[in-house]
MDTraj code that builds the backbone (N, CA, C; nanometers):
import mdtraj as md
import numpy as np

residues = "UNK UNK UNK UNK UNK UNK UNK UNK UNK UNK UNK UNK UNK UNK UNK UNK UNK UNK UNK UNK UNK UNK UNK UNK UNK UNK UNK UNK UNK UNK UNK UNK UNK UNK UNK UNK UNK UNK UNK UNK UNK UNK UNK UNK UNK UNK UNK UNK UNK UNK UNK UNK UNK UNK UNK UNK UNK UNK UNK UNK UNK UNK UNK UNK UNK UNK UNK UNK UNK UNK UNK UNK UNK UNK UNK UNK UNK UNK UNK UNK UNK UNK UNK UNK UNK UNK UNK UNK UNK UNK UNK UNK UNK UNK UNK UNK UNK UNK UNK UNK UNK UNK UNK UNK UNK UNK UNK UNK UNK UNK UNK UNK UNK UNK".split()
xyz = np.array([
    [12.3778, 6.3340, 9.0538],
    [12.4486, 6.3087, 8.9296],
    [12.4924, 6.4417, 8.8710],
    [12.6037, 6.4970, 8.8919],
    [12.6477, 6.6284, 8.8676],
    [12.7481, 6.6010, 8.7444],
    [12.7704, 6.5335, 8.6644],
    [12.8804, 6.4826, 8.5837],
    [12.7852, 6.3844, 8.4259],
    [12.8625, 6.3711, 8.3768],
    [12.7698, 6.2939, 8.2514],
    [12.8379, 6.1516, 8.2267],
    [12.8264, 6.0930, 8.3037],
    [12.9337, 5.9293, 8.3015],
    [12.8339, 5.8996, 8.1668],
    [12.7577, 5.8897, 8.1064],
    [12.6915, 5.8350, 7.9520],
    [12.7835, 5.8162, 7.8698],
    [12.8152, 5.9140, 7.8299],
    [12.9528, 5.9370, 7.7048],
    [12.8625, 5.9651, 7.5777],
    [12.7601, 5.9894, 7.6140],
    [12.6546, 6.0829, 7.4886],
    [12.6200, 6.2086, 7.5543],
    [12.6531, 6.2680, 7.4414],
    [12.6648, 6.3915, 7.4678],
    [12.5964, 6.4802, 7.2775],
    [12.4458, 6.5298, 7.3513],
    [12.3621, 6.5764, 7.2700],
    [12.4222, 6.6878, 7.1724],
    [12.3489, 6.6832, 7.0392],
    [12.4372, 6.7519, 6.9543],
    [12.2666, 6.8583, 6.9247],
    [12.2925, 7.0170, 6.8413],
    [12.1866, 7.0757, 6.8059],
    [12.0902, 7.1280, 6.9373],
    [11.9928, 7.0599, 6.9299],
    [11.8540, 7.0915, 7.0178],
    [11.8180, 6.9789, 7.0931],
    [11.9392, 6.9133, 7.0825],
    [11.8807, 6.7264, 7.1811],
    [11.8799, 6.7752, 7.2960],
    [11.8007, 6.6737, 7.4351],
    [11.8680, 6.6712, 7.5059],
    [11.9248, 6.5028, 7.5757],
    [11.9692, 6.4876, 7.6876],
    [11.9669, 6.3918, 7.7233],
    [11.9125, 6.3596, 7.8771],
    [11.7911, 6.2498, 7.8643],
    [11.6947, 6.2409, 7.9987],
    [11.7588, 6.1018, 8.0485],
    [11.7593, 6.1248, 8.1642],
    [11.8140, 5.9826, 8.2784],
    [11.6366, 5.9462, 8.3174],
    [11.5507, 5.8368, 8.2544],
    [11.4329, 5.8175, 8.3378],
    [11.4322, 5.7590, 8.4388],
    [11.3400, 5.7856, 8.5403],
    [11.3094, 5.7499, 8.6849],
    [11.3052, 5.6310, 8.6535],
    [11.2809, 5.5308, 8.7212],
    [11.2550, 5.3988, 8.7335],
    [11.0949, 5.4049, 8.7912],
    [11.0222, 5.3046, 8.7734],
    [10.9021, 5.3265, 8.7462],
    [10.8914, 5.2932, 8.8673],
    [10.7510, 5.3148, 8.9986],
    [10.7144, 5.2586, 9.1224],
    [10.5758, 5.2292, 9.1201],
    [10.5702, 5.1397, 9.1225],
    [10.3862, 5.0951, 9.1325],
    [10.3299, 5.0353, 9.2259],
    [10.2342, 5.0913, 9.2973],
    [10.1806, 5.0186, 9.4663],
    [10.0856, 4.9705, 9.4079],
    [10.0843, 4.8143, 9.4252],
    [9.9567, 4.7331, 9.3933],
    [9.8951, 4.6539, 9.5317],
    [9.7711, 4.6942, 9.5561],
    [9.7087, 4.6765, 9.7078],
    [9.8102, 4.7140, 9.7934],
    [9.8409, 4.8329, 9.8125],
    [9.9208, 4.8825, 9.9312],
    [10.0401, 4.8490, 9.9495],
    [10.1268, 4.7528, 9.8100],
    [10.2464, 4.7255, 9.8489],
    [10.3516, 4.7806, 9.7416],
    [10.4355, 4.8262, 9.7931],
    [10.5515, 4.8902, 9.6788],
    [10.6171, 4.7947, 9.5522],
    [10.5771, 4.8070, 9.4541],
    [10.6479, 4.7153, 9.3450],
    [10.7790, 4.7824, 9.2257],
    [10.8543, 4.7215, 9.2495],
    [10.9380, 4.7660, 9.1437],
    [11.0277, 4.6930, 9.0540],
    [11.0107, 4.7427, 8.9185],
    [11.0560, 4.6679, 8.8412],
    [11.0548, 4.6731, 8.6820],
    [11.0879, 4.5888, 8.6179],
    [11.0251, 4.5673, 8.4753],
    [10.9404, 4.5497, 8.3902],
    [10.9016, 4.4188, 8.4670],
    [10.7617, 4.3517, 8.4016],
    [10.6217, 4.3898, 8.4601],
    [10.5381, 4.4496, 8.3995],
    [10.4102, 4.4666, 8.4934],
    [10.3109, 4.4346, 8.3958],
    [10.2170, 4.4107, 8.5053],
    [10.0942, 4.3623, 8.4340],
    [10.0027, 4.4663, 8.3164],
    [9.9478, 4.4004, 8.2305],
    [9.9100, 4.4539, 8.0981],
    [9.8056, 4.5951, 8.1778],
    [9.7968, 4.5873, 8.2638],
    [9.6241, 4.6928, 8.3159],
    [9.7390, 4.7912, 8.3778],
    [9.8497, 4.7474, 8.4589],
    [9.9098, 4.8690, 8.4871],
    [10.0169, 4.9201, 8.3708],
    [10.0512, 4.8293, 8.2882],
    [10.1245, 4.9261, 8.1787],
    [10.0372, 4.9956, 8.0771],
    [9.9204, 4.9713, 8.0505],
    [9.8423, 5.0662, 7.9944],
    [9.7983, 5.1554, 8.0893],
    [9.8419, 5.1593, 8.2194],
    [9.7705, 5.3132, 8.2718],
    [9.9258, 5.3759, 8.2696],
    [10.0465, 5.3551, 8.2826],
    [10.1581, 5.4396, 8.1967],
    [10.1948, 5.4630, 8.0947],
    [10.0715, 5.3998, 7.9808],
    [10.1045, 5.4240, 7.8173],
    [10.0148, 5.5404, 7.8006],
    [9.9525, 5.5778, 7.9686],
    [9.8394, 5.7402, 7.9260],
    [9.9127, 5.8213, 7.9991],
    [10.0370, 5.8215, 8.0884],
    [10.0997, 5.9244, 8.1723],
    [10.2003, 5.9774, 8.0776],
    [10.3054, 6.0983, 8.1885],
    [10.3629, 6.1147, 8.1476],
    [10.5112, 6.0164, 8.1879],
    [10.5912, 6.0581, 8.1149],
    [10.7287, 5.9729, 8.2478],
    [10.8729, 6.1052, 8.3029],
    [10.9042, 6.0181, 8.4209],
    [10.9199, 6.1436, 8.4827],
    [11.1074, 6.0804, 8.4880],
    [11.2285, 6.1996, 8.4638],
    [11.3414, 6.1823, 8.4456],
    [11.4217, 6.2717, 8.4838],
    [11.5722, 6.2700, 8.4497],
    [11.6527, 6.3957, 8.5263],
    [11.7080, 6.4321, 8.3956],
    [11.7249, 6.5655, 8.3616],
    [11.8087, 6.5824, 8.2840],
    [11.9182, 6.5901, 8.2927],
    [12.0260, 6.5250, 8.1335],
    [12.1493, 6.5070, 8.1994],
    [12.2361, 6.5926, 8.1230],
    [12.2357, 6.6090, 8.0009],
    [12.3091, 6.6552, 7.9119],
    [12.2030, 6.7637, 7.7862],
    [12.2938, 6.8583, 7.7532],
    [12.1891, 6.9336, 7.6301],
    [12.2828, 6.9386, 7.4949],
    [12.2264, 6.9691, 7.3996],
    [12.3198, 7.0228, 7.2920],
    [12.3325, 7.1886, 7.3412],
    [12.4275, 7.2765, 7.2343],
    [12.4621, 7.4044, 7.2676],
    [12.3154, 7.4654, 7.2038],
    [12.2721, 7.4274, 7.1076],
    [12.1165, 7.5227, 7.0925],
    [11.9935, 7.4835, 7.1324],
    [12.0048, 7.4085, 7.2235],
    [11.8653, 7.3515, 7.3089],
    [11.7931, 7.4817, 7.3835],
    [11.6611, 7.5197, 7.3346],
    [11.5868, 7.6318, 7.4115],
    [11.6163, 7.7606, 7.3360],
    [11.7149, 7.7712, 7.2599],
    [11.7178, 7.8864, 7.1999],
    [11.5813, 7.9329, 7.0440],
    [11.5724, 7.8583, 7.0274],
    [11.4961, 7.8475, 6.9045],
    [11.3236, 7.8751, 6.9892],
    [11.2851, 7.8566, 7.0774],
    [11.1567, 7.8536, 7.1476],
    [11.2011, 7.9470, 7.2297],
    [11.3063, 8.0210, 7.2860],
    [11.3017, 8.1633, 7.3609],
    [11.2380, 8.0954, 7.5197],
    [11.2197, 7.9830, 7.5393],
    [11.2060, 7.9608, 7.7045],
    [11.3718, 7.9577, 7.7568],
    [11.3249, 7.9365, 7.8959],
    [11.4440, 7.9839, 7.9877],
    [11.5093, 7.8259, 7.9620],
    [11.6180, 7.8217, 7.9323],
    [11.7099, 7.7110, 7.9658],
    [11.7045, 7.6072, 8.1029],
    [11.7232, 7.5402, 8.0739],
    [11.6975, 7.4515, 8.1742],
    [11.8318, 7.4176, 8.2458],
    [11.8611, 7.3324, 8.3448],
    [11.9870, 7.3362, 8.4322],
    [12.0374, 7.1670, 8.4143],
    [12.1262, 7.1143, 8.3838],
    [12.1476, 6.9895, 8.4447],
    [12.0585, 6.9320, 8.5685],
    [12.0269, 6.8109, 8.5711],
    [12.0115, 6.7832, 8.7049],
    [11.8498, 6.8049, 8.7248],
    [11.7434, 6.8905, 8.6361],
    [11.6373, 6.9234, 8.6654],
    [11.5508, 6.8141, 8.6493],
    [11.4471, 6.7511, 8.7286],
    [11.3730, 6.6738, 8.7190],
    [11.2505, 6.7172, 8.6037],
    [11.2373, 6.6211, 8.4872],
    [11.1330, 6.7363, 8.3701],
    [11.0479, 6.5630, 8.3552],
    [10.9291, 6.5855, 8.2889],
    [10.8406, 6.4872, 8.2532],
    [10.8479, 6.5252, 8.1287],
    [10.8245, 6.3967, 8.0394],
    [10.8477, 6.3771, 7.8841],
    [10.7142, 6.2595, 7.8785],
    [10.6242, 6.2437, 7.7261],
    [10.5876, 6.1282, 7.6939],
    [10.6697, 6.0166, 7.6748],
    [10.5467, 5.9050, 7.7049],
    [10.6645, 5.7651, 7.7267],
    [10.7210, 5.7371, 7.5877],
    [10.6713, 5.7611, 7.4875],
    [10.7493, 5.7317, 7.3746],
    [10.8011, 5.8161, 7.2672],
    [10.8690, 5.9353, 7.3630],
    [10.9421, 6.0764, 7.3132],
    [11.0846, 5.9845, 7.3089],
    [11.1994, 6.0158, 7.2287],
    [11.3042, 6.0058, 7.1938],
    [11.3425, 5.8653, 7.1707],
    [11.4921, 5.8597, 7.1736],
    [11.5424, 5.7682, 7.1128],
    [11.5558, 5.6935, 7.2262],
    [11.5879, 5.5566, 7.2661],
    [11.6003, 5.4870, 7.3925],
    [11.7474, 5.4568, 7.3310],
    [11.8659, 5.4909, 7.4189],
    [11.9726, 5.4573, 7.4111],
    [12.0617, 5.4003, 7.5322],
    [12.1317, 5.3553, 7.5792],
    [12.2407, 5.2718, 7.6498],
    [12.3762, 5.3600, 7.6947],
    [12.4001, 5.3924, 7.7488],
    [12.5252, 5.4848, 7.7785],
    [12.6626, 5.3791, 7.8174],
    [12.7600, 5.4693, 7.8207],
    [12.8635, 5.3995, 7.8822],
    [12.8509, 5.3681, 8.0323],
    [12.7675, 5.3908, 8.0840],
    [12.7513, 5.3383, 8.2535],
    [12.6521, 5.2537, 8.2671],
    [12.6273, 5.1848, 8.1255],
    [12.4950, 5.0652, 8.1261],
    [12.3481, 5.1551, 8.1884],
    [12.3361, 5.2758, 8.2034],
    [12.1910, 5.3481, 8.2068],
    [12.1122, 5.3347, 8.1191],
    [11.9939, 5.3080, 8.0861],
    [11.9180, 5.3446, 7.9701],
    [11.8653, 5.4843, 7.9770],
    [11.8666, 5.5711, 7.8673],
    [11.8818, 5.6911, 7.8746],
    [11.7687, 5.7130, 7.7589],
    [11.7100, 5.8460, 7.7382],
    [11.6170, 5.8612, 7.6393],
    [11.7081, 6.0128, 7.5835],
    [11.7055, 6.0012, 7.4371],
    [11.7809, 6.1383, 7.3508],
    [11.6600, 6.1897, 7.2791],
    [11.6282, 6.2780, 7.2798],
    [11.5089, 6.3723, 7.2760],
    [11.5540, 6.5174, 7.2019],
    [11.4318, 6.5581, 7.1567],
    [11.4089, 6.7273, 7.1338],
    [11.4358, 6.7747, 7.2575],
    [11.4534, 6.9227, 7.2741],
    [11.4313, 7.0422, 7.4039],
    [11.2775, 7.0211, 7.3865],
    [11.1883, 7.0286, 7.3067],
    [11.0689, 7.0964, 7.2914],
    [10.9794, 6.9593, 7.3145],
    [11.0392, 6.8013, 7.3417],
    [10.9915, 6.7103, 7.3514],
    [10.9419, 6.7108, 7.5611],
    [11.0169, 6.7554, 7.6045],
    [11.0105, 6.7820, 7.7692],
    [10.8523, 6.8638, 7.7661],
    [10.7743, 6.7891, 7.8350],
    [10.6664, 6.8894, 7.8487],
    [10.6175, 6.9378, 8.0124],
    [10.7212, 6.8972, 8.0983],
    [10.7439, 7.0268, 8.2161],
    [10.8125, 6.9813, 8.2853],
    [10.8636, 7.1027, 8.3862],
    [10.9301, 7.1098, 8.4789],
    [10.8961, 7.0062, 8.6048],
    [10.9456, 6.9194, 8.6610],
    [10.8730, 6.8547, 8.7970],
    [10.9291, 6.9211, 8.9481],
    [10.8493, 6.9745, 9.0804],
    [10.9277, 6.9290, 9.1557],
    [11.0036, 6.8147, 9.2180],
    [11.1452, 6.8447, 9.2224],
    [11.1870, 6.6941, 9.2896],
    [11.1209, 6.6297, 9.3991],
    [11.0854, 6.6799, 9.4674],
    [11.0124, 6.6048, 9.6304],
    [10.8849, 6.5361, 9.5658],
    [10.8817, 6.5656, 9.4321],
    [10.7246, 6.5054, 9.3436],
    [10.7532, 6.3594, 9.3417],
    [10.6658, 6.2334, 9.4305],
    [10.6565, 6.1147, 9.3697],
    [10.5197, 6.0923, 9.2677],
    [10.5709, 5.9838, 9.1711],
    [10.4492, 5.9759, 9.1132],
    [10.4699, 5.8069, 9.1067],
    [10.2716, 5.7963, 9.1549],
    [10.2752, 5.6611, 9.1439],
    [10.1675, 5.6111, 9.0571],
    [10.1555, 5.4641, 8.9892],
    [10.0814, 5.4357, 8.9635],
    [9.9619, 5.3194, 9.0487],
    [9.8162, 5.3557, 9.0654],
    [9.7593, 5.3014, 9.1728],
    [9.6849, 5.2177, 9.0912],
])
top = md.Topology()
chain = top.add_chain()
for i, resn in enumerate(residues, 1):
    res = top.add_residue(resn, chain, resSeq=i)
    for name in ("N", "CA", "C"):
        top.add_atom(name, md.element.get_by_symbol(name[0]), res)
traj = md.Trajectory(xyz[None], top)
């Protein structure tokens, strides 16, 4: 995703996160989806959640003196950091602080819930 098809476009210190879609192996089998059971959505109401960044405002990172971040970087945020918004490409998207991201991920990083 090298482009911002959303049509939000962060103003100040926002940024804008594309979240992963969630993957959960229950007894050894890959599940994916929406609805999950109450025992596995409370073990992602204690993680973090993991997303791409898509868009920044022009003073995102300046105010905290860390290194700027790049489009495209895979970062983990809490699950109930920013605003949950809808883009023009029907994505659900999360609009956030810079200072709401609390790290960097590698991409080759899966994370599951067991």
């Amino acid at each position: 995703m090298s482009e911002n098809k959303s049509g939000i476009f962060p103003t100040e210190d926002r940024v804008l996160i594309l979240p992963d879609e969630l993957v959960v192996k229950v007894q050894g089998k890959k599940i994916e989806g929406i609805i999950l059971p109450d025992d596995i959505s409370n073990k992602q109401a204690d993680a973090g959640v993991l997303g791409t960044l898509v868009a920044f405002g022009p003073t995102a990172w300046k105010e905290s003196g860390q290194t700027p971040l790049t489009v495209n970087t895979k970062v983990m945020f809490a699950r109930y950091q920013g605003l949950k918004t809808t883009g023009l490409d029907e994505q659900e998207y999360r609009l956030m602080y810079d200072r709401d991201i609390i790290a960097v991920v590698d991409p080759k990083l899966e994370v599951e819930l067991a």
